[in-house]
C-alpha positions in Angstrom: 55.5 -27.0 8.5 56.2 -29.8 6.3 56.1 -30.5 2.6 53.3 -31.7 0.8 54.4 -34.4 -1.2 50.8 -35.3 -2.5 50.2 -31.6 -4.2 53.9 -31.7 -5.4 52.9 -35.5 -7.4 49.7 -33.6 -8.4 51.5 -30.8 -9.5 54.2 -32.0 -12.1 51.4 -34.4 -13.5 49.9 -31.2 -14.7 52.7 -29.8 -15.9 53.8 -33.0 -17.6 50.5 -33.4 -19.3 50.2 -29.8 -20.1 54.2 -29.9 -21.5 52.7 -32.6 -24.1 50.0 -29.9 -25.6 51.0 -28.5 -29.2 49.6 -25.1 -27.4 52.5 -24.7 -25.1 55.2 -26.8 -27.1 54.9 -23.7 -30.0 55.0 -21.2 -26.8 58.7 -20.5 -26.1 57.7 -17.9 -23.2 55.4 -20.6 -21.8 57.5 -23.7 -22.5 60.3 -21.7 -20.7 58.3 -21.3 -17.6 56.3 -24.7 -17.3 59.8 -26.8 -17.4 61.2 -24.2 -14.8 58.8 -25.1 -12.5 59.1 -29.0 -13.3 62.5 -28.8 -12.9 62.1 -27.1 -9.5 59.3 -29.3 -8.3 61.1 -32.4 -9.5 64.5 -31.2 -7.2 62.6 -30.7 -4.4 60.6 -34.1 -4.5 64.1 -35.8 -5.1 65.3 -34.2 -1.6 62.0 -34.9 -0.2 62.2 -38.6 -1.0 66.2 -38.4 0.0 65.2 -37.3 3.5 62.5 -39.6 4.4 65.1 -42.3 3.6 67.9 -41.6 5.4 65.8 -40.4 8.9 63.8 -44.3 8.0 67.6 -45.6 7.6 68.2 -43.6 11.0 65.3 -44.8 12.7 66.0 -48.5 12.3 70.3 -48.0 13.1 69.2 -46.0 16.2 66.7 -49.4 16.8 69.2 -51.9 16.4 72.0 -49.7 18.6 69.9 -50.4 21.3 69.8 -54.1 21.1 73.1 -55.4 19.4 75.2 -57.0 22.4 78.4 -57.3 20.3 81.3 -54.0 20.9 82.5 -54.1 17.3 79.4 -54.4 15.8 78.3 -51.7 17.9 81.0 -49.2 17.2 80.2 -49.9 13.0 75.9 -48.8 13.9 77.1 -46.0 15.6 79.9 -44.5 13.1 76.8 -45.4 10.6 74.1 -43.3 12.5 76.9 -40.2 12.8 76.8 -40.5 8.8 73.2 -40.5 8.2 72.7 -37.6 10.5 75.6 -35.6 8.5 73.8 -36.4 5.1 70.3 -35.7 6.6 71.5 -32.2 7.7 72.7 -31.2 4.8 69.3 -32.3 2.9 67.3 -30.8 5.2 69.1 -27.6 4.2 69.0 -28.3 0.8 65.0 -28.7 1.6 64.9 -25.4 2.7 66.9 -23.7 0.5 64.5 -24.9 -2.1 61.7 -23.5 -0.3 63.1 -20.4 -1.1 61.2 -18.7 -4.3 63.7 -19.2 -6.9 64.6 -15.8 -8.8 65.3 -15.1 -12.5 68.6 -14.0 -11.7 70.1 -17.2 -9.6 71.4 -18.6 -12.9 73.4 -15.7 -13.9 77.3 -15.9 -14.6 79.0 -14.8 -11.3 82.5 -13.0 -11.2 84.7 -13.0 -8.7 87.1 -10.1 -7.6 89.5 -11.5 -4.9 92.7 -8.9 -3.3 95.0 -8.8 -0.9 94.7 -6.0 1.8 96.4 -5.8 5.0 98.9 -8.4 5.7 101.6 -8.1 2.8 103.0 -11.7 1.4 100.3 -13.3 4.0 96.9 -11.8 2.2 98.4 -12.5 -1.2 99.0 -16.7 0.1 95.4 -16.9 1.2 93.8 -15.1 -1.8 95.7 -18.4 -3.3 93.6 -20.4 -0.5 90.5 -18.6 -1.7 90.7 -19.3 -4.5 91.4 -23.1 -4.4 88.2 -23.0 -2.2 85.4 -21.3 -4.9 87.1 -23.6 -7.2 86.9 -26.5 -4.9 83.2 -25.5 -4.6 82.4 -25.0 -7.8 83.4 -28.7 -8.7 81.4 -29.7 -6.0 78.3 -27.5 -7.4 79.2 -28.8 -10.8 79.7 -25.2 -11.9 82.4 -24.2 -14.9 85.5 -22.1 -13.1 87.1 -19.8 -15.8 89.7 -17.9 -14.7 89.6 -14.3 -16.1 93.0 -12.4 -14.7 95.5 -13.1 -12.0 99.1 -11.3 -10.6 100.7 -13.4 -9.1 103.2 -12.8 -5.5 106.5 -13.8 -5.1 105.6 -16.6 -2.5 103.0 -18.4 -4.8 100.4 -16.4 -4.1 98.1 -14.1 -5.7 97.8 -10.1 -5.6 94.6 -10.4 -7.3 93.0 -13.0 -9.1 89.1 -12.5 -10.8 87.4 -15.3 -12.1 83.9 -16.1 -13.6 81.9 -18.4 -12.5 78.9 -20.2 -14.1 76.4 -22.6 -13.7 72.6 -23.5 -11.7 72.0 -21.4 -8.8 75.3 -19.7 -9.2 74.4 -16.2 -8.4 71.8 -17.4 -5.6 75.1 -18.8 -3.7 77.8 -16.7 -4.6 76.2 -13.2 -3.9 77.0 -13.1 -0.6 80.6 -13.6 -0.9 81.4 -10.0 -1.7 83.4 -8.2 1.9 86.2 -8.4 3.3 87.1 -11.8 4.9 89.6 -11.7 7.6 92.2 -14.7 8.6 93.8 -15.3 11.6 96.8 -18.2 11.6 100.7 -18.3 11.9 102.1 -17.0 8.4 104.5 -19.3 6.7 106.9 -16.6 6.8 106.7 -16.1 10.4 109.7 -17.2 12.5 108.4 -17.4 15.9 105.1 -18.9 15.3 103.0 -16.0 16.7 99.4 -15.4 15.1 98.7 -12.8 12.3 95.5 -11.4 11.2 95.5 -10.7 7.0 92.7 -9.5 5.2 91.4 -9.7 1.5 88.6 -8.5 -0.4 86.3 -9.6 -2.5 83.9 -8.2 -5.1 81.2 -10.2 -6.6 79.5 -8.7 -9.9 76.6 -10.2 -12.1 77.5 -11.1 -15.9 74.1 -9.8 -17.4 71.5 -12.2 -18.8 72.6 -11.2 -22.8 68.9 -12.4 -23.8 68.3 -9.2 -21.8 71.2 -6.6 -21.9 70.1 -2.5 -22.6 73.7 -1.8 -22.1 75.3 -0.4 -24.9 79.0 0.4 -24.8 80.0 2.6 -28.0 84.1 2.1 -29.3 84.5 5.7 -29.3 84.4 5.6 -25.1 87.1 2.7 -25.2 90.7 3.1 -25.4 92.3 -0.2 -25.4 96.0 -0.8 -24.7 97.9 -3.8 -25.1 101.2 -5.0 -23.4 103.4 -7.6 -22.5 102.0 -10.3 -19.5 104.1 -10.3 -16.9 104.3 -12.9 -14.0 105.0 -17.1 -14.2 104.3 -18.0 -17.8 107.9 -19.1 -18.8 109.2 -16.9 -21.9 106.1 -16.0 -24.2 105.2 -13.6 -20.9 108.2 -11.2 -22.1 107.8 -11.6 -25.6 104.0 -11.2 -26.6 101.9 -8.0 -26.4 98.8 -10.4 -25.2 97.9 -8.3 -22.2 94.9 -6.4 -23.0 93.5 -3.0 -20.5 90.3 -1.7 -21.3 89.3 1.9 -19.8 86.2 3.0 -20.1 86.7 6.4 -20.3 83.0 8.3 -19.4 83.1 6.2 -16.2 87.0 5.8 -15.7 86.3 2.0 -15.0 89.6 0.1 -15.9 90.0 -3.6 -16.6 92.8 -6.1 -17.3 93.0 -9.2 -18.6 96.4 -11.4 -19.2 95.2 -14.9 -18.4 95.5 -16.8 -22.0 97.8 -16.7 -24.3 96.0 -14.8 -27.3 95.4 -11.3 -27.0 91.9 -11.7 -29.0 91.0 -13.7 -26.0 91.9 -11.8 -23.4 90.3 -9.0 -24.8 86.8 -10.6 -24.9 87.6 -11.6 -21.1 88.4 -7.9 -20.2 85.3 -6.6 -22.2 83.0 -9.3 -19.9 84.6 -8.0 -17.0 83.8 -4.7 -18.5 80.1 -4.9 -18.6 79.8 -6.6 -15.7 81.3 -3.6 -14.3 79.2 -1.3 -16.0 76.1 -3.7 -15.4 77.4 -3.2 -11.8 77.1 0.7 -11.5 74.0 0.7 -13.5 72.0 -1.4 -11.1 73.6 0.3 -8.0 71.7 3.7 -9.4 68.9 1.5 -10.1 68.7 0.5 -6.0 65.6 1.4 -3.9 64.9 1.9 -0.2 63.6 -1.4 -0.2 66.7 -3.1 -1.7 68.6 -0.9 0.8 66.5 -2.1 4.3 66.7 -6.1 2.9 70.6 -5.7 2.2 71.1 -4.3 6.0 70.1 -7.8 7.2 72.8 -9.5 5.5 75.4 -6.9 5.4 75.9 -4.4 2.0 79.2 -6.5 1.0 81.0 -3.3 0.8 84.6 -4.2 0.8 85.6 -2.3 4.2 82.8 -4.5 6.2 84.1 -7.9 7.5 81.9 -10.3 6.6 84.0 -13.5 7.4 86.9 -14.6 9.7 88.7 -17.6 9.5 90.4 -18.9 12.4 92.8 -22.0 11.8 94.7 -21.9 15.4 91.0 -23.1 16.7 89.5 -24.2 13.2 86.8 -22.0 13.3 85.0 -20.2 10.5 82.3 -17.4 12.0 80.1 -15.2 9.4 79.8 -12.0 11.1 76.3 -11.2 9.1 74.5 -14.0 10.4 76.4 -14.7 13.5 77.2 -18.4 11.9 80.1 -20.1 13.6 81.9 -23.3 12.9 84.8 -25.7 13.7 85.3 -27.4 10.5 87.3 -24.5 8.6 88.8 -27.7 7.2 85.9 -28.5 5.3 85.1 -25.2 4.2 88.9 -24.6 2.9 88.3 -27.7 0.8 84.8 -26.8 -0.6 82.1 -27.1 2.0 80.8 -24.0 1.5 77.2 -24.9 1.7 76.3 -24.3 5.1 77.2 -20.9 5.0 75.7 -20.1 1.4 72.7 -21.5 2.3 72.5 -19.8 5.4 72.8 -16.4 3.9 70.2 -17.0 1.2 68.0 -18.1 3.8 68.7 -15.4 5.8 68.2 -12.6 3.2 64.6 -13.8 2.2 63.2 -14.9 5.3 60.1 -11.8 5.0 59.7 -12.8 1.4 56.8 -15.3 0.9 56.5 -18.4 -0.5 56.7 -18.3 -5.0 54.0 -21.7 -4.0 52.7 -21.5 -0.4 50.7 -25.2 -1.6 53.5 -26.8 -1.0 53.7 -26.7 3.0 51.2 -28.1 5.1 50.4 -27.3 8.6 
């Protein structure tokens, strides 16, 4: 199968030309949904276009390998044809991630839950390493990384750290995150340079769409208590009552925010985290047997199932779920989280059917 270029040129001419009528400009609902689909057309022709030129580019290095004479020149064609190939994989996946029918949710704020579990001072240092990977990533994806709470350890590390995440196709890449990821390398703490295994957790929550929210979260079932910040910070972390908890006392969900400085602020961080929790439960109630058999083939992301191991003795990173291995754990610790991502999106809606099943051709 392979993409129809023609119907996609076809297609955003009608959109443009129907974008310029007075009958959809004064149409939010419509307007909304016509320069959705523009935008998604125009992103796929844009890797569409991006491919054909780098396997053309490919082609004609591959061409000239076999007839240049002269060793240098030969060794600069071939470190130029293991490039192209590198940037053609990757937009051939973004091709087919694109393929996949875009939901309303994808945009949604993401929050991120990471913990240490077993392996003491160990778990704590790569919760730090985590985390410098989503953020990594999320500068990659152009996405805004705003930290929400954090306890630090006493190496550097972090006993738990939750940040939100925000930004285009956020929630479509992120969702998948939630498990417990496993590591397997010599702790800096370790003497005799034998391998440990640590583990953390992560839980991934949806910030609801507020355009949308039914939640309602009266003052009368919040007590909210407010203490001194402990942790690095310097001297205002002893001094200032800026550390907000939030319980919510019919579900006995419990938040804590001590990240800024201002205790208004971290209040309206802690209530986010709030809702998102509540959001959370709500739509857990809400789940189907549907929703339950499509989860099984990617894993639930309960927090006692290990979703991921990362290997740095051999370099390797394997998802469990979809039985994904790779040696670059480099690259993924510094960002390159796409292949995996994309993977599991694929992966999780490989029954559904195409949102525009014009755009293949046999």
């Amino acid at each position: 199968m392979k993409v129809n270029i023609a119907a996609i040129h076809t297609r955003l001419q009608e959109l443009e030309n129907a974008l310029g009528t007075e009958e959809i400009a004064t149409n939010p609902e419509q307007l909304k949904q016509l320069s959705q689909e523009h935008s998604y057309l125009s992103e796929l022709l844009h890797a569409c276009r991006k491919e054909e030129d780098l396997l053309n580019q490919l082609s004609d290095n591959e061409t000239l390998l076999k007839t240049e004479k002269d060793p240098e020149f030969l060794e600069l064609i071939q470190e130029e044809i293991d490039t192209l190939r590198q940037e053609t994989t990757r937009t051939t996946h973004t091709i087919r991630s694109l393929l996949i029918p875009p939901e309303e949710t994808d945009h949604l704020t993401t929050i991120l839950e990471l913990r240490a579990g077993a392996g003491g001072q160990e778990a704590a240092l790569f919760v730090a390493d985590c985390v410098r990977m989503y953020q990594l990533y999320a500068t990659k994806m152009k996405w805004k990384f705003e930290p929400l709470s954090a306890t630090p350890s006493d190496l550097g590390g972090f006993k738990e750290y939750i940040v939100a995440i925000s930004g285009k196709n956020v929630w479509r890449f992120l969702q998948y995150e939630g498990g417990t990821h496993r590591v397997q390398r010599v702790p800096q703490t370790e003497a005799q340079g034998r391998v440990h295994t640590s583990t953390i957790t992560i839980a991934v929550l949806q910030e609801e769409d507020p355009s949308k929210s039914t939640l309602e979260i009266r003052d009368d079932d919040l007590r909210i208590e407010t203490t001194r910040s402990s942790g690095a910070g310097g001297q205002h972390v002893n001094k200032t009552d800026s550390a907000v908890r939030i319980t919510h006392i019919p579900s006995g969900i419990a938040v804590f925010c001590q990240e800024d400085r201002s205790q208004h602020k971290n209040k309206d961080k802690a209530m986010r985290l709030l809702r998102a929790k509540l959001h959370d439960l709500e739509e857990k109630k809400r789940k189907t047997e549907v929703d339950t058999l499509r989860q099984e083939q990617v894993g639930t992301g309960d927090r006692a199932e290990k979703i991921r191991t990362y290997n740095f003795p051999q370099n390797r990173v394997t998802d469990h779920r979809i039985e994904l291995t790779r040696y670059d754990l480099d690259k993924v610790m510094n960002g390159d989280l796409d292949p995996f991502s994309q993977a599991l999106v694929a992966w999780n809606n490989k029954t559904k059917s195409q949102k525009c099943p014009w755009i293949l051709t046999p």
